[in-house]
Jmol script that loads the backbone (N, CA, C; Angstrom):
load data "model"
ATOM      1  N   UNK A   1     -49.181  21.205  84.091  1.00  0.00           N
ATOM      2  CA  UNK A   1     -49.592  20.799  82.770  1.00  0.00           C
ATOM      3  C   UNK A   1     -48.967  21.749  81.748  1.00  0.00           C
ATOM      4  N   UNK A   2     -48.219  21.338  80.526  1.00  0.00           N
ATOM      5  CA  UNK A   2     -47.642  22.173  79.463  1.00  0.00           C
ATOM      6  C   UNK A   2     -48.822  21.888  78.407  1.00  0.00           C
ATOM      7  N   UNK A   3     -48.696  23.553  78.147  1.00  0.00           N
ATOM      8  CA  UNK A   3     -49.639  23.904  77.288  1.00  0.00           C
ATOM      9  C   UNK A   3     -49.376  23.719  75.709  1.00  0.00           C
ATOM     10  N   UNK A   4     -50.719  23.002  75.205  1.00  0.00           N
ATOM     11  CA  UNK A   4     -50.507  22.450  73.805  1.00  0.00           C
ATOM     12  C   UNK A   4     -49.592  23.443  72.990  1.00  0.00           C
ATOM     13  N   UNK A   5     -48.988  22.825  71.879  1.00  0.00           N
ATOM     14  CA  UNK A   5     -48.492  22.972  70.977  1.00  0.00           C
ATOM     15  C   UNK A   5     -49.031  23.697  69.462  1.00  0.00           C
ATOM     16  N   UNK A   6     -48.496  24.791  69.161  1.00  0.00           N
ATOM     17  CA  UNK A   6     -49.737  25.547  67.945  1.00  0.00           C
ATOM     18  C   UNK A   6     -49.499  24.582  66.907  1.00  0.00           C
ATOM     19  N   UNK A   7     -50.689  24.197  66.530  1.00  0.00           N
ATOM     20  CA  UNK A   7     -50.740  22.998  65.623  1.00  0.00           C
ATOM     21  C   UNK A   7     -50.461  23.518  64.375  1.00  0.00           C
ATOM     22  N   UNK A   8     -50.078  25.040  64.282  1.00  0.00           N
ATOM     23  CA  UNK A   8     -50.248  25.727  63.042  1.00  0.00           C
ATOM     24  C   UNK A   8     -51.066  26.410  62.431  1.00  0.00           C
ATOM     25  N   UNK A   9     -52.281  26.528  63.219  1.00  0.00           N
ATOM     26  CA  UNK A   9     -53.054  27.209  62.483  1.00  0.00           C
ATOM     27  C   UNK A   9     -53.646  28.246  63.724  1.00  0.00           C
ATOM     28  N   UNK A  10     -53.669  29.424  63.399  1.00  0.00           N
ATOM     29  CA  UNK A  10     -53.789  30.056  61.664  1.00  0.00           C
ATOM     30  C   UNK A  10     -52.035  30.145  62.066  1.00  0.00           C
ATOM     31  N   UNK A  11     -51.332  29.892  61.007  1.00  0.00           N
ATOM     32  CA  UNK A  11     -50.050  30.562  60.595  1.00  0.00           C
ATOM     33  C   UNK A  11     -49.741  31.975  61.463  1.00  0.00           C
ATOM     34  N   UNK A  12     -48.904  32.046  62.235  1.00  0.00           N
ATOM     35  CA  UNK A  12     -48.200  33.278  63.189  1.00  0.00           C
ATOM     36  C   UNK A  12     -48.086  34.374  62.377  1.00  0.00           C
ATOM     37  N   UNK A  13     -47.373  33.800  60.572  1.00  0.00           N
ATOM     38  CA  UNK A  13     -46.927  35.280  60.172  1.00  0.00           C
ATOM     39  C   UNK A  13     -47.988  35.837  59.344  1.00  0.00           C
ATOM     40  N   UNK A  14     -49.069  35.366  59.560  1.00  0.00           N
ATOM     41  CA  UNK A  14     -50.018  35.732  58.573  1.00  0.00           C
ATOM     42  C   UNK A  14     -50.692  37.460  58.924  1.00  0.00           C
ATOM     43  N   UNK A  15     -50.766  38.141  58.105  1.00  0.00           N
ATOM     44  CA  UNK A  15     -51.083  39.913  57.499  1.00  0.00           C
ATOM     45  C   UNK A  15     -52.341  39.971  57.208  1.00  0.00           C
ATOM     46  N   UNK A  16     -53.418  39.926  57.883  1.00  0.00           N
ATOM     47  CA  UNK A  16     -54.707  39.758  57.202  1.00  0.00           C
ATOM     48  C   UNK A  16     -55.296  41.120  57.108  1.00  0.00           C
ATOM     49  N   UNK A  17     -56.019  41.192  55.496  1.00  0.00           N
ATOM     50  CA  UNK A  17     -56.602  42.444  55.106  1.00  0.00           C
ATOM     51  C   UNK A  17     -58.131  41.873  54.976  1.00  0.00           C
ATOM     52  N   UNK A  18     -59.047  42.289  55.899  1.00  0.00           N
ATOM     53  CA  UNK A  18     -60.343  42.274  55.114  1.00  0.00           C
ATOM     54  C   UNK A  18     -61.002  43.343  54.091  1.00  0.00           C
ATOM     55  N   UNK A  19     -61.079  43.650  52.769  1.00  0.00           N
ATOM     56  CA  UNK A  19     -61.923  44.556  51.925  1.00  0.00           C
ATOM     57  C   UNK A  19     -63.455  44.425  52.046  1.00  0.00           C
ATOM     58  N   UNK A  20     -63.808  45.892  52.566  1.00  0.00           N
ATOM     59  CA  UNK A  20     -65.266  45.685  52.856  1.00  0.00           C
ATOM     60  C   UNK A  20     -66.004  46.581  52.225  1.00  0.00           C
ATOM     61  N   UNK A  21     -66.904  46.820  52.329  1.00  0.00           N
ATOM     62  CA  UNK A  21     -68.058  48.066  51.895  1.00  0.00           C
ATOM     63  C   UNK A  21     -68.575  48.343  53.156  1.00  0.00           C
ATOM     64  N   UNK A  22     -68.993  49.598  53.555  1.00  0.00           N
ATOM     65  CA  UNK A  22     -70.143  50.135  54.245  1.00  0.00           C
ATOM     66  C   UNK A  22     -71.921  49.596  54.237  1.00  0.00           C
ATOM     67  N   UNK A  23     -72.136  48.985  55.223  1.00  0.00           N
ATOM     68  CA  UNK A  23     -73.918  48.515  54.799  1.00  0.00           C
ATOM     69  C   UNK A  23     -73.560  47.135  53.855  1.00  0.00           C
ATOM     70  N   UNK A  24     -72.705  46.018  53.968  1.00  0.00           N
ATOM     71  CA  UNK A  24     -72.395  45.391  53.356  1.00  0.00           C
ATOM     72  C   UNK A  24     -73.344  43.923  54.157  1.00  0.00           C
ATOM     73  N   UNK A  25     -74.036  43.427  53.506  1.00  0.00           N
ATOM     74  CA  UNK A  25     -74.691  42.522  54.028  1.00  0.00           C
ATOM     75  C   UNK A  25     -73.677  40.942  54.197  1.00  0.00           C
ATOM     76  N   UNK A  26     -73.378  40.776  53.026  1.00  0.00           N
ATOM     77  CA  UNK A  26     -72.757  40.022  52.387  1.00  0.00           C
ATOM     78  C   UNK A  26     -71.199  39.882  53.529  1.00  0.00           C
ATOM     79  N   UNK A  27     -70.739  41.269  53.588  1.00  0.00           N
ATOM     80  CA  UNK A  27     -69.325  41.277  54.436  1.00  0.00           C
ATOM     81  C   UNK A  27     -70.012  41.397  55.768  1.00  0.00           C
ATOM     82  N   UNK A  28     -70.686  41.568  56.542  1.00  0.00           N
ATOM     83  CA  UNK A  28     -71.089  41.385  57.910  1.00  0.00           C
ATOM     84  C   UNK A  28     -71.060  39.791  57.972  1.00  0.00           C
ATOM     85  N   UNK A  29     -71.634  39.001  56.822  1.00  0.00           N
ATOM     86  CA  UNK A  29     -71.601  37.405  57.232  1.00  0.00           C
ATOM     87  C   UNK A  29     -69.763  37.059  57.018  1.00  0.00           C
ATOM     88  N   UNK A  30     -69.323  37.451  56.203  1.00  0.00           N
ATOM     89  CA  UNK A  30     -67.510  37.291  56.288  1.00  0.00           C
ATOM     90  C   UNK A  30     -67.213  37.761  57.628  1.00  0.00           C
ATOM     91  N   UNK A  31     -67.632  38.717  57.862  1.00  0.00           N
ATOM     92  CA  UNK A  31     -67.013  38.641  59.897  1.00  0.00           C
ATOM     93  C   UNK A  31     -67.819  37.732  60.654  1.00  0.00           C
ATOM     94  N   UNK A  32     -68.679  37.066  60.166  1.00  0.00           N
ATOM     95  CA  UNK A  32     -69.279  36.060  61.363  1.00  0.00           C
ATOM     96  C   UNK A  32     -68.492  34.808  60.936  1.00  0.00           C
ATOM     97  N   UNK A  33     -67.763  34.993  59.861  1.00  0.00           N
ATOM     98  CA  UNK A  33     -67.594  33.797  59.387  1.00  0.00           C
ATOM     99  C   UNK A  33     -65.935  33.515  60.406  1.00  0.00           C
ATOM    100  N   UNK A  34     -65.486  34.512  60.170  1.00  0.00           N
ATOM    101  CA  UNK A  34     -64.086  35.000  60.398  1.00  0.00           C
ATOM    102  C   UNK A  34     -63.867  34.875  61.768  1.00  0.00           C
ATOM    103  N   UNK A  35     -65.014  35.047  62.543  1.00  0.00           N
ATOM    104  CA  UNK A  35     -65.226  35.016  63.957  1.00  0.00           C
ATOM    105  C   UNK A  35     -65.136  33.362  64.465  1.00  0.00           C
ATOM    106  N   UNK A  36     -66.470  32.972  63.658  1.00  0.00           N
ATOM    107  CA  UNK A  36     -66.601  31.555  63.518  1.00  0.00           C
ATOM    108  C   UNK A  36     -65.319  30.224  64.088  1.00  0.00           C
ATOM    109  N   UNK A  37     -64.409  30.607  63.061  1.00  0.00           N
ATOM    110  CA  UNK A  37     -63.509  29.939  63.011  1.00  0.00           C
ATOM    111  C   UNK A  37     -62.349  30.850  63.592  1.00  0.00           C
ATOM    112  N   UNK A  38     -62.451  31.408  64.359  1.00  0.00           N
ATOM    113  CA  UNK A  38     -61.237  32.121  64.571  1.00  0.00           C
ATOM    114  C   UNK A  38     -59.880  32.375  64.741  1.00  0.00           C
ATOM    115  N   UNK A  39     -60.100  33.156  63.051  1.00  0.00           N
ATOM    116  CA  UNK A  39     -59.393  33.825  62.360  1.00  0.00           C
ATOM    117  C   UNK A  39     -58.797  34.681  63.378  1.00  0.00           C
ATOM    118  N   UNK A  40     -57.129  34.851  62.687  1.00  0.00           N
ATOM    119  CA  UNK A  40     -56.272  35.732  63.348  1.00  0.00           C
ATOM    120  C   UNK A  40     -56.777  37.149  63.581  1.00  0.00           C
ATOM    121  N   UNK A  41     -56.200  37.872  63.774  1.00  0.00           N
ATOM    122  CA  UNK A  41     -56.545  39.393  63.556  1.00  0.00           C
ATOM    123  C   UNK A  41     -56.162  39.596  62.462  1.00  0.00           C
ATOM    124  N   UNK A  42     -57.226  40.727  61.589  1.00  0.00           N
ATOM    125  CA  UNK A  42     -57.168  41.093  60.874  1.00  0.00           C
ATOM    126  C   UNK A  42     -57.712  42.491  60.506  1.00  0.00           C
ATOM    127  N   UNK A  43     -57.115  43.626  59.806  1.00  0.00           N
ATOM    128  CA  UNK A  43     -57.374  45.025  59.269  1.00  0.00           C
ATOM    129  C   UNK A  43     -58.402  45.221  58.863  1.00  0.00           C
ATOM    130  N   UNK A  44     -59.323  45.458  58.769  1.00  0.00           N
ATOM    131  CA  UNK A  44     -60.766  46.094  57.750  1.00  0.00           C
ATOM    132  C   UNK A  44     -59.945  47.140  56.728  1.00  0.00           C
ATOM    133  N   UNK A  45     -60.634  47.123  55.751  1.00  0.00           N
ATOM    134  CA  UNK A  45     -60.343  48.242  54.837  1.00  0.00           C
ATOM    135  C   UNK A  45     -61.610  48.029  54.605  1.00  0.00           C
ATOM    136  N   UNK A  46     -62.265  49.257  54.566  1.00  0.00           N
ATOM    137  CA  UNK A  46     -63.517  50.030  53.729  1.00  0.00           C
ATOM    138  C   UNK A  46     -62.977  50.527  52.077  1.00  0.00           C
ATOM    139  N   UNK A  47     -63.199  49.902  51.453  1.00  0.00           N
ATOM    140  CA  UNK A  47     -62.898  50.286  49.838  1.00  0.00           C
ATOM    141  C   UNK A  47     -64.155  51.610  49.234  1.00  0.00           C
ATOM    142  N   UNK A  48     -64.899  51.983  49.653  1.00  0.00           N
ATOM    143  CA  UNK A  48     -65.703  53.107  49.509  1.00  0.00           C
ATOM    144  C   UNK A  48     -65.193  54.498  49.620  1.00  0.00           C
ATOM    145  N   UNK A  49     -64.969  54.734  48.224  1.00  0.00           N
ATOM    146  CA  UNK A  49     -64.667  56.251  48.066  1.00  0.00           C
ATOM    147  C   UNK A  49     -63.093  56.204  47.639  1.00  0.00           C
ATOM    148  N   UNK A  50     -62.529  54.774  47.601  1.00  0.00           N
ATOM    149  CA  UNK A  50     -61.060  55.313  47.050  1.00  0.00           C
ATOM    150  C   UNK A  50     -61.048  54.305  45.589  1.00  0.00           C
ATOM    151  N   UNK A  51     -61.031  55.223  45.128  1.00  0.00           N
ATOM    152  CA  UNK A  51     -60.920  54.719  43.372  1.00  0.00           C
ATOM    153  C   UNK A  51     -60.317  53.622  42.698  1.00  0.00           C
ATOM    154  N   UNK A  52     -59.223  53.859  43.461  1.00  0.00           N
ATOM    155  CA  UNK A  52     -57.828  52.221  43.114  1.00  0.00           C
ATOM    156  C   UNK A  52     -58.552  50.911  44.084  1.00  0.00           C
ATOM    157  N   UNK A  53     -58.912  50.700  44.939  1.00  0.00           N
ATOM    158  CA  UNK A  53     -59.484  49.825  45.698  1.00  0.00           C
ATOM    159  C   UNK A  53     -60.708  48.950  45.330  1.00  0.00           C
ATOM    160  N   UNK A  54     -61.525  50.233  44.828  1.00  0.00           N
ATOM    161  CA  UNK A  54     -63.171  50.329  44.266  1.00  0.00           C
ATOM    162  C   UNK A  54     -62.588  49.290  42.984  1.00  0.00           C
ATOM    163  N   UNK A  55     -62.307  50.009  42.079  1.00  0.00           N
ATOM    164  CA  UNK A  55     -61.569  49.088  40.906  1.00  0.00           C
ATOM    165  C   UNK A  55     -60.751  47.843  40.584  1.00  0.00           C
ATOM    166  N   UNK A  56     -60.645  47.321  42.377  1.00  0.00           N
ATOM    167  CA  UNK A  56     -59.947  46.058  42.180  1.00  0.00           C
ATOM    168  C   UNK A  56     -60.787  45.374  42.990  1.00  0.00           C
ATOM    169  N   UNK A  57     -61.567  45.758  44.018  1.00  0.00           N
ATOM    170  CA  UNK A  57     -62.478  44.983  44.782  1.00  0.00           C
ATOM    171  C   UNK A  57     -63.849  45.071  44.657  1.00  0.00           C
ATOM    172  N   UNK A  58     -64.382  46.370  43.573  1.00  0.00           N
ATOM    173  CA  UNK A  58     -66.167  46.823  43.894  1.00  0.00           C
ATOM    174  C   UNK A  58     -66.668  46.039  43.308  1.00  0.00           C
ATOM    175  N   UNK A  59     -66.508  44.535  42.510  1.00  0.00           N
ATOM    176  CA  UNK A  59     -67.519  43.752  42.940  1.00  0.00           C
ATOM    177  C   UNK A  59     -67.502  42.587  43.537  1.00  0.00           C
ATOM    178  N   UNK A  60     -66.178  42.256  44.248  1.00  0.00           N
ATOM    179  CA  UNK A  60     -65.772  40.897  44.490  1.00  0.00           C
ATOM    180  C   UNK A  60     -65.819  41.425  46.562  1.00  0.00           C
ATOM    181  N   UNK A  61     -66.106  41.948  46.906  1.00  0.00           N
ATOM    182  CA  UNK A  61     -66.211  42.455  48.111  1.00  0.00           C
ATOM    183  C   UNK A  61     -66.967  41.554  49.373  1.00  0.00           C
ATOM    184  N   UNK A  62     -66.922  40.686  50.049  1.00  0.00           N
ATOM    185  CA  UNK A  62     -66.187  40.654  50.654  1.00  0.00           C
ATOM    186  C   UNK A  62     -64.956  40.044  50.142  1.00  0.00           C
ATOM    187  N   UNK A  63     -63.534  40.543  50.594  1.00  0.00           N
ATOM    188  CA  UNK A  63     -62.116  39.868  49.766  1.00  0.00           C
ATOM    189  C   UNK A  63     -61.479  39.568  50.892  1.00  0.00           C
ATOM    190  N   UNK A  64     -60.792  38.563  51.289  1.00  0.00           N
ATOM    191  CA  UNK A  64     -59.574  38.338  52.477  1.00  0.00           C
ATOM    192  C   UNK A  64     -58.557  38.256  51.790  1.00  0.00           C
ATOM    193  N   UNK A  65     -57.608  38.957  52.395  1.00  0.00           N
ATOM    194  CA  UNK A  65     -56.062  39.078  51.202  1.00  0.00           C
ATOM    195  C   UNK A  65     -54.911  38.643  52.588  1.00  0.00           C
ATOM    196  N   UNK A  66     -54.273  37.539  52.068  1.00  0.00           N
ATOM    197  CA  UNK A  66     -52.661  37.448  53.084  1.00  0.00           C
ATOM    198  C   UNK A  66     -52.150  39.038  52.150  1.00  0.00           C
ATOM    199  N   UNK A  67     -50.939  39.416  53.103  1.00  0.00           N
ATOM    200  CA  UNK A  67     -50.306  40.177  52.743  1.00  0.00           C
ATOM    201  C   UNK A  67     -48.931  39.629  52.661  1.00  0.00           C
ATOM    202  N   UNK A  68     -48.843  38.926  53.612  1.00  0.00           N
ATOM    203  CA  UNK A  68     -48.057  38.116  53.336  1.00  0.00           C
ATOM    204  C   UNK A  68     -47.426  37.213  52.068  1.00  0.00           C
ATOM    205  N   UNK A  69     -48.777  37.279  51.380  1.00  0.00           N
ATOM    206  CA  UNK A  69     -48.168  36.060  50.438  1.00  0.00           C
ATOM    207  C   UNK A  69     -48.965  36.255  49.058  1.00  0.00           C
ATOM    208  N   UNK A  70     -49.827  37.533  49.126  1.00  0.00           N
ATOM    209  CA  UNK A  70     -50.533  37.825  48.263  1.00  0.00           C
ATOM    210  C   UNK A  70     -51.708  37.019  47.464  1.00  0.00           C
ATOM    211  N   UNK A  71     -52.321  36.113  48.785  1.00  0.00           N
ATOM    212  CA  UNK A  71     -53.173  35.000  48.116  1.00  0.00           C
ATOM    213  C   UNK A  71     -54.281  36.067  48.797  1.00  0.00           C
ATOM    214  N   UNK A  72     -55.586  35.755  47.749  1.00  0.00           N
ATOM    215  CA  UNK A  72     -57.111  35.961  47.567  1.00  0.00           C
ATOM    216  C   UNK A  72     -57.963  35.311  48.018  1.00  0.00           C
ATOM    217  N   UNK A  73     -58.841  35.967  48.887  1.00  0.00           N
ATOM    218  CA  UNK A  73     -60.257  34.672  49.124  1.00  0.00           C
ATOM    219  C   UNK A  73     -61.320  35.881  49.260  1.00  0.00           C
ATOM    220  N   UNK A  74     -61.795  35.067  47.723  1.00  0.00           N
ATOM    221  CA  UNK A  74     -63.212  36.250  47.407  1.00  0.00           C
ATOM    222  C   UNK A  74     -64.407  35.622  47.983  1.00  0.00           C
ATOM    223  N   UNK A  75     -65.351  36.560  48.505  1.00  0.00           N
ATOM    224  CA  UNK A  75     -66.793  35.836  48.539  1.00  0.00           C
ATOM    225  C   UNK A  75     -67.380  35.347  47.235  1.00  0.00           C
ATOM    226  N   UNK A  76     -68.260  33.984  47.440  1.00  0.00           N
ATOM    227  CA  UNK A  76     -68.448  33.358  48.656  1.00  0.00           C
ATOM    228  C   UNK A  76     -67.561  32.498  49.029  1.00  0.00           C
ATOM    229  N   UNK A  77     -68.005  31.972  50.913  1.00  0.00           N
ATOM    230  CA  UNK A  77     -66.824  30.875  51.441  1.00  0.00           C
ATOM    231  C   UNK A  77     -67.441  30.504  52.066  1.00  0.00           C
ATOM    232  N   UNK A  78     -67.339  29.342  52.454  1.00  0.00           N
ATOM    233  CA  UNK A  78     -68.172  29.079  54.381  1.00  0.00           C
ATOM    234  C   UNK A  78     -66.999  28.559  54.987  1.00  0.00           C
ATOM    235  N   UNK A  79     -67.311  28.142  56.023  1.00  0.00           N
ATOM    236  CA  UNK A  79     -66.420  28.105  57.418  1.00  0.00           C
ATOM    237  C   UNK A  79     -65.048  27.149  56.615  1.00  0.00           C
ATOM    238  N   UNK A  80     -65.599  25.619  56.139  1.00  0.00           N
ATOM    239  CA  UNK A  80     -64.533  25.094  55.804  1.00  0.00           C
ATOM    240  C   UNK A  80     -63.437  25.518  54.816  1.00  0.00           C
ATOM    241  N   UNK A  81     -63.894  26.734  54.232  1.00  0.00           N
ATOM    242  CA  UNK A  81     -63.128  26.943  53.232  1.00  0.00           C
ATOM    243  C   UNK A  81     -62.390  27.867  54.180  1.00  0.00           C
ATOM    244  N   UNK A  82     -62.569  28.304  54.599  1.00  0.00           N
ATOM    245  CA  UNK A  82     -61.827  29.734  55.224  1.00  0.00           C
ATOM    246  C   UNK A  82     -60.835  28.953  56.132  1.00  0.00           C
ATOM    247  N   UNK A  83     -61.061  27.938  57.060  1.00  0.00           N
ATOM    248  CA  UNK A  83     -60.105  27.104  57.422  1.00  0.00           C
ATOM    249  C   UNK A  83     -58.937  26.746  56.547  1.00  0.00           C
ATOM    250  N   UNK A  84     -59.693  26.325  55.370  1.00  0.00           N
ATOM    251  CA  UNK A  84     -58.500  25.679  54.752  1.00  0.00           C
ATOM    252  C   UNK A  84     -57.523  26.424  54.386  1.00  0.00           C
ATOM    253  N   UNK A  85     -58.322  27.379  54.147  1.00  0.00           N
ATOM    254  CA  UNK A  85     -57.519  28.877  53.156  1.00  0.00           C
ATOM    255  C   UNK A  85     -56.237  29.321  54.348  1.00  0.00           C
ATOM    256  N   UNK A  86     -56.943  29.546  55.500  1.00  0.00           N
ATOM    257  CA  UNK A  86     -55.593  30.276  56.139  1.00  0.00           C
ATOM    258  C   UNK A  86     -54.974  29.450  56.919  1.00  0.00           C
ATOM    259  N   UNK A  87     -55.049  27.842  56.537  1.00  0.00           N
ATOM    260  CA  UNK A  87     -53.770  26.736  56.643  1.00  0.00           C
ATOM    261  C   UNK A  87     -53.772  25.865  57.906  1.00  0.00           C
TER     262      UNK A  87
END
end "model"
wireframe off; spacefill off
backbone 0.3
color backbone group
């Protein structure tokens, strides 16, 4: 038997950054979410304690960032969106 064909998703070249907080209620459900539908691998960044980060993410936190392609997905999301988002 030959094994299916990647239908494309998630995208191969995709760079995934998750921005999180420490004790983050809100970003513990973005990793269930992320899990959920499973999402490629992706980096954690803890934005706590670095100033440039704090200032682009401290209130939009949980954030999924391609690096790839420099697209945004701020909380909130649920499952279908996060599908759609990473293609």
């Amino acid at each position: 038997m030959r094994p299916l064909p990647n239908a494309g998703f998630p995208p191969e070249n995709m760079r995934l950054i998750l921005f999180q907080r420490d004790d983050c209620h809100l970003c513990d459900l973005a990793l269930g979410l992320l899990a959920q539908v499973r999402a490629p691998e992706f980096e954690s960044v803890f934005i706590d304690g670095d100033d440039v980060l704090e200032a682009r993410y401290g209130e939009r936190v949980p954030v999924l960032r391609d690096e790839e392609d420099g697209r945004e997905l701020d909380w909130p999301f649920d499952a279908a969106q996060l599908r759609d988002w990473l293609g």
